[in-house]
C-alpha positions in Angstrom: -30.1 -72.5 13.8 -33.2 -73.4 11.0 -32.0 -77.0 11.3 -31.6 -77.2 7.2 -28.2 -78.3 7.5 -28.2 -80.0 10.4 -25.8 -83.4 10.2 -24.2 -81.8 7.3 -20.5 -80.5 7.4 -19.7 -77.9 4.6 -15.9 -76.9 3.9 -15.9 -73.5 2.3 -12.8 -72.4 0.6 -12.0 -68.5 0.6 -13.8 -68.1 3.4 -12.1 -65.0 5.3 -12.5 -61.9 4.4 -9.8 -59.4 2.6 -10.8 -56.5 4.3 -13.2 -55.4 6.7 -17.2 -56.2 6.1 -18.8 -59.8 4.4 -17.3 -61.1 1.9 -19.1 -64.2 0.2 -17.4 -66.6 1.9 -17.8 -65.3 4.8 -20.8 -64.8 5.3 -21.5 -68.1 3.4 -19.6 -70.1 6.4 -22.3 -68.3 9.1 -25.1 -68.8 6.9 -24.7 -72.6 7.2 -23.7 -72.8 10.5 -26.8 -71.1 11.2 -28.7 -73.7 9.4 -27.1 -76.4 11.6 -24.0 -77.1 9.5 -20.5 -78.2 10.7 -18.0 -75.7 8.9 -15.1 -75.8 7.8 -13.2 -72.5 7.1 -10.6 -72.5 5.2 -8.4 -69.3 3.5 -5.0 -68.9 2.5 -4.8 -66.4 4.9 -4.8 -67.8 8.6 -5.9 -64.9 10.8 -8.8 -64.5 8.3 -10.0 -68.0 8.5 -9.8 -67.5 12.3 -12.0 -64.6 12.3 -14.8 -66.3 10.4 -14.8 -69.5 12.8 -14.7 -67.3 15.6 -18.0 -65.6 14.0 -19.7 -68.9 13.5 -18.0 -70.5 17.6 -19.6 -67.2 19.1 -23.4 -68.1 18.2 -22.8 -71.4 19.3 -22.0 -73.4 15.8 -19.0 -75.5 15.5 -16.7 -74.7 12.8 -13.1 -75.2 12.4 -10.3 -72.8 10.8 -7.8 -74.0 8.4 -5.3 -72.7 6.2 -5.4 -73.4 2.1 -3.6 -73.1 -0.7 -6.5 -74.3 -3.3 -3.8 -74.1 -6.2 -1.4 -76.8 -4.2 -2.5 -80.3 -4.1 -1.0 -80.9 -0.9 -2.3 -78.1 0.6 -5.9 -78.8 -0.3 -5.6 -83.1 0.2 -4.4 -82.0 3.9 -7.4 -79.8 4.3 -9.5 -82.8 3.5 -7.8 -84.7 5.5 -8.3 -82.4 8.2 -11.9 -82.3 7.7 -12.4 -85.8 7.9 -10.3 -86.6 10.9 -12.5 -83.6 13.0 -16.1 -84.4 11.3 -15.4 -88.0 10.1 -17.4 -86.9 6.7 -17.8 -84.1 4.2 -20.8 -83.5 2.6 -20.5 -79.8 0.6 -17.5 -78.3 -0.9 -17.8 -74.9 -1.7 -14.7 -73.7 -4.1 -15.5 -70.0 -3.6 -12.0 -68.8 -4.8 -11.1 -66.6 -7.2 -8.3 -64.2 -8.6 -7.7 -62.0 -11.4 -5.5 -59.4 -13.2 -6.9 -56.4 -15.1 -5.8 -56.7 -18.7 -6.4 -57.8 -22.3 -4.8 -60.0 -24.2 -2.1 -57.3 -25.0 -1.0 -56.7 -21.6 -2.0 -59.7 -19.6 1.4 -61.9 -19.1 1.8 -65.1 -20.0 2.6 -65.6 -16.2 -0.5 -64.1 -14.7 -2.2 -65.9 -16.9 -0.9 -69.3 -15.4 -1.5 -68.1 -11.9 -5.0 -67.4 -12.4 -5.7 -70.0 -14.4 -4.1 -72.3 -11.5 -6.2 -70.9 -8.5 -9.8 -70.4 -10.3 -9.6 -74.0 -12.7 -6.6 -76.1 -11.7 -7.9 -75.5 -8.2 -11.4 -77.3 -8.9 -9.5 -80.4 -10.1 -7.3 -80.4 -7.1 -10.4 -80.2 -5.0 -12.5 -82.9 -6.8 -9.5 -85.1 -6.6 -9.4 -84.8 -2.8 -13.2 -84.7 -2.1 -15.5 -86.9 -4.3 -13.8 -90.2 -3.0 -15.5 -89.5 0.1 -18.7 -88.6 -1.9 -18.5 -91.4 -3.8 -17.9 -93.7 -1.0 -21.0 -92.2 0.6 -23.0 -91.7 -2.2 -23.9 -88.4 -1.5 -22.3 -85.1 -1.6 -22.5 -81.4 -3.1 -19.6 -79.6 -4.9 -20.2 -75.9 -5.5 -18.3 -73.5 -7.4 -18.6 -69.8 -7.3 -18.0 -68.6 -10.7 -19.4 -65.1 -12.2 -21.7 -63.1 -14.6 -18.1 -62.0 -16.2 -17.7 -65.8 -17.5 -20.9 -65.0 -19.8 -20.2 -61.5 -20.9 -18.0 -58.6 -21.2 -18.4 -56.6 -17.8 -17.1 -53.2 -18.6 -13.4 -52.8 -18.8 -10.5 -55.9 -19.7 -10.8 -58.6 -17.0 -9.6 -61.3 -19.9 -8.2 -63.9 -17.3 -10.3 -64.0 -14.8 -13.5 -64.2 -17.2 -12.1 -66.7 -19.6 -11.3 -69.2 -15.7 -14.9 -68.3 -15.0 -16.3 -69.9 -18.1 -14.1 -72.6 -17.5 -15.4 -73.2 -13.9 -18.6 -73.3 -15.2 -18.3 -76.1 -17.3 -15.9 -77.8 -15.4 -18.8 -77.7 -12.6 -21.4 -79.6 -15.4 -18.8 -82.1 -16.3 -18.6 -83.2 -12.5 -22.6 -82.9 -12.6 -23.0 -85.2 -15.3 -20.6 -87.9 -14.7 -21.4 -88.2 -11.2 -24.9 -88.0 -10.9 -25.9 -91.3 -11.0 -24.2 -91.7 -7.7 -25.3 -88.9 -5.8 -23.4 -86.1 -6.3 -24.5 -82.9 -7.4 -23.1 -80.1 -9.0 -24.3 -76.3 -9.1 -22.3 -73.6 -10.1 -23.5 -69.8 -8.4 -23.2 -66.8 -10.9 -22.9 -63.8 -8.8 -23.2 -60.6 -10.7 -22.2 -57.3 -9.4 -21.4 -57.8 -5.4 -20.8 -55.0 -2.9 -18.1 -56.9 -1.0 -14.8 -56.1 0.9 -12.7 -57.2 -2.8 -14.0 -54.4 -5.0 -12.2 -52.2 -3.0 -8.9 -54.2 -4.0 -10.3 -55.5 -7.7 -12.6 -53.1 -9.5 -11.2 -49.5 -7.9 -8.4 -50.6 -9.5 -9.6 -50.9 -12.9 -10.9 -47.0 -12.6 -8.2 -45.5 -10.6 -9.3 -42.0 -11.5 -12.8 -42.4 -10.3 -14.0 -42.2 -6.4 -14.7 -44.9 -4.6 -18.4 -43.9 -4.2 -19.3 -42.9 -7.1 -17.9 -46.2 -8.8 -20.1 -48.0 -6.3 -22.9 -45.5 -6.7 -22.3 -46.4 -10.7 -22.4 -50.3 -10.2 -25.5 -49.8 -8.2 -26.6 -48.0 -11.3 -26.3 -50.8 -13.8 -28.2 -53.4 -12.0 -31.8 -53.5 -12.9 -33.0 -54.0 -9.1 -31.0 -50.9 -8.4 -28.5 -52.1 -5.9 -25.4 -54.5 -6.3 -26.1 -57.4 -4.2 -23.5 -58.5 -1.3 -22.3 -61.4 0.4 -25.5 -62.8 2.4 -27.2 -62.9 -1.3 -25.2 -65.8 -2.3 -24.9 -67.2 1.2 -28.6 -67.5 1.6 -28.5 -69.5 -1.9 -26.0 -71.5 -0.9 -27.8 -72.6 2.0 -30.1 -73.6 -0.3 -27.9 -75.8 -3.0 -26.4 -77.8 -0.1 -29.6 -78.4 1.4 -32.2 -81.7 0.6 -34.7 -79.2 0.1 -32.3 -78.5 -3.5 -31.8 -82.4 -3.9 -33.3 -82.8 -7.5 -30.9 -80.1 -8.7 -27.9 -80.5 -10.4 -25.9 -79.3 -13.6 -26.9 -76.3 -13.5 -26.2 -72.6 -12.3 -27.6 -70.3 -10.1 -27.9 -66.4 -11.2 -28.0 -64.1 -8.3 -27.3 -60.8 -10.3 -30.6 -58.5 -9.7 -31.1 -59.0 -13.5 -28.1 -57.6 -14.6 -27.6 -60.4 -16.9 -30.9 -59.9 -19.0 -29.3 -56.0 -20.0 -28.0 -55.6 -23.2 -25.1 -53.6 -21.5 -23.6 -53.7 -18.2 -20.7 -54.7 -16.1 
């Protein structure tokens, strides 16, 4: 434990995994318990939540499971609630959910639209309603949002949905930034780029069904300047960082973690 964290307790959304290896959340959730961090993890998926906390319990954090719905208000205010009645505080939020649906305008529908749109935007005003009274109250807090490089730019096939949310996240993250700095909160937004985690498996393959698995990673790998996509630890380690004192002067902003992908004139 580094002690960075240490008083603080951080409640990760999407913090179990999809598959097997680190996802961002994840790994996130061990990366601050490591620091000294109280964590909540919470995921819609129970056993996966479970898995993370057992992660964190078995080198000797504290962190507690919990099962969210960041799209239902009720689901997220009892998480809160939760939080509060096992920590008596929260200090970081980390919305690190996300969805999308391969597709264009043409053949995206109107109802996957909606449902992303719900999850990765809707879902940061549920959780600011059911988090920054406590901040406020405490003058002090964090809110995080994980958005992604494919909010700035086109990343290489039709991902119209979840890009367009991204953007949106983004600047929904500022708004929070600016109207609440005076009573100290801040609000950073992470920008992953290209991420070698358990979801491309389940996301990307799908979007080049004709193409081995390997040699799409191999391909990703390809575009990034650095050389290598970067994986869940990456942004955990940043993380760490933003919810940390040591980032206390730093708000309304975002965070690249991309391995210069973003300064390429084409990538994705």
């Amino acid at each position: 434990m580094s002690g960075r964290l240490a008083g603080k307790v951080v409640v990760i959304t999407g913090a179990g995994s999809i598959a097997a290896g680190w996802g961002i959340g994840k790994a996130t959730a061990v990366a601050c318990a490591r620091a000294g961090a109280r964590v909540v993890a919470a995921d819609i998926d129970a056993a996966a939540a479970a898995e993370t906390a057992r992660l964190v319990t078995e080198e000797g954090g504290e962190a507690l499971a919990a099962t969210v719905d960041v799209a239902d208000a009720g689901s997220v205010e009892a998480l809160a609630e939760l939080a509060m009645a096992r920590f008596g505080r929260v200090d970081v939020v980390h919305n690190n959910v996300g969805i999308g649906k391969v597709g264009g305008p043409l053949d995206t529908a109107i109802e996957d639209w909606d449902r992303v749109h719900r999850t990765n935007v809707t879902a940061l005003l549920i959780a600011a309603k059911a988090f920054l009274p406590g901040m406020r109250e405490r003058r002090s807090g964090v809110f995080l949002t994980t958005s992604s490089i494919a909010g700035w730019r086109y990343v290489g096939f039709p991902h119209l949905a979840y890009s367009v949310t991204k953007a949106a996240a983004t600047h929904f993250t500022r708004m929070i930034a600016a109207q609440y700095a005076a009573e100290g909160i801040r609000a950073v937004t992470i920008v992953p780029g290209l991420m070698d985690t358990p979801r491309i498996r389940l996301t990307v393959a799908r979007a080049f069904p004709d193409m081995p698995f390997e040699d799409l990673r191999a391909q990703r790998d390809a575009q990034v300047p650095m050389g290598t996509m970067g994986d869940g630890w990456d942004v955990a380690h940043a993380v760490v960082f933003l919810a940390s004192d040591e980032a206390r002067y730093i708000t309304g902003t975002e965070l690249v973690i991309d391995g210069g992908l973003s300064l390429t004139v084409s990538g994705g």
